[in-house]
N, C-alpha and C positions, 0 to 999 in steps of 0.2 A: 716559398713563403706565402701565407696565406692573406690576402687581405680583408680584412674585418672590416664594414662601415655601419655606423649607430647614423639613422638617419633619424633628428627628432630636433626637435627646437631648444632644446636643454631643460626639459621639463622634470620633476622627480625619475619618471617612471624610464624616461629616457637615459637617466643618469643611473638607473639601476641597471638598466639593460646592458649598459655601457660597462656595469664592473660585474654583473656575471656572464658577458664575454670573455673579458680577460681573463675571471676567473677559470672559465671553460676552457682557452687556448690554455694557459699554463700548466695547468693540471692536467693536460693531453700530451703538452710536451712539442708542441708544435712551433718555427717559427712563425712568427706573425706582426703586422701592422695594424695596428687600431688608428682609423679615420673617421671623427665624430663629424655628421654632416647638420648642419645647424640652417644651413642657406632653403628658404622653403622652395626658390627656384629650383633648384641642385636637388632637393628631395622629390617634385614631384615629375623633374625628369627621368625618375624610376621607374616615375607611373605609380607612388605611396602615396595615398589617400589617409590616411589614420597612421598616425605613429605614436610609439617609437615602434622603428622597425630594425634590422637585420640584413646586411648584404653580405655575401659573402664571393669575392673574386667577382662585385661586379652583378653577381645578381639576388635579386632579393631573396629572403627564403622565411621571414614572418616580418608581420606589420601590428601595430592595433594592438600589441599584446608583450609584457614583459614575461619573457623565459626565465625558467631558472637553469643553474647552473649544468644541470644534468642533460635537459631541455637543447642545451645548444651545444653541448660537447658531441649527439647526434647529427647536430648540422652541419659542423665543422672539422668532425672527424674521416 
């Protein structure tokens, strides 16, 4: 099982990232856990400067930028 984390303070663009992730795990087919990280502690002990960003199993893999769906079905495939 994959773990998904939206690291972002629940801004719009955090909250888009957050549903074309799911949308990305589902349409992959993949199981998964979505964990939205809201804490700015918790976020910038990732070392995230700019968000929303992107972790996947733990490590990050974008910040600063909302994917789109296609976008993060390569990250997490």
């Amino acid at each position: 099982m994959k773990k998904l984390q939206i690291l972002g303070t629940g801004c719009p663009k955090c909250k888009t990232l957050a549903e074309n992730t799911e949308a990305a795990a589902r349409s992959l087919g993949i199981a998964y856990e979505l964990e939205k990280i809201t804490d700015i502690v918790e976020i910038m002990k990732f070392g995230v400067m700019m968000t929303p960003a992107l972790a996947v199993d733990g490590k990050v893999k974008t910040f600063g930028k909302v994917l789109s769906v296609e976008e993060i079905k390569k990250l997490i495939a």
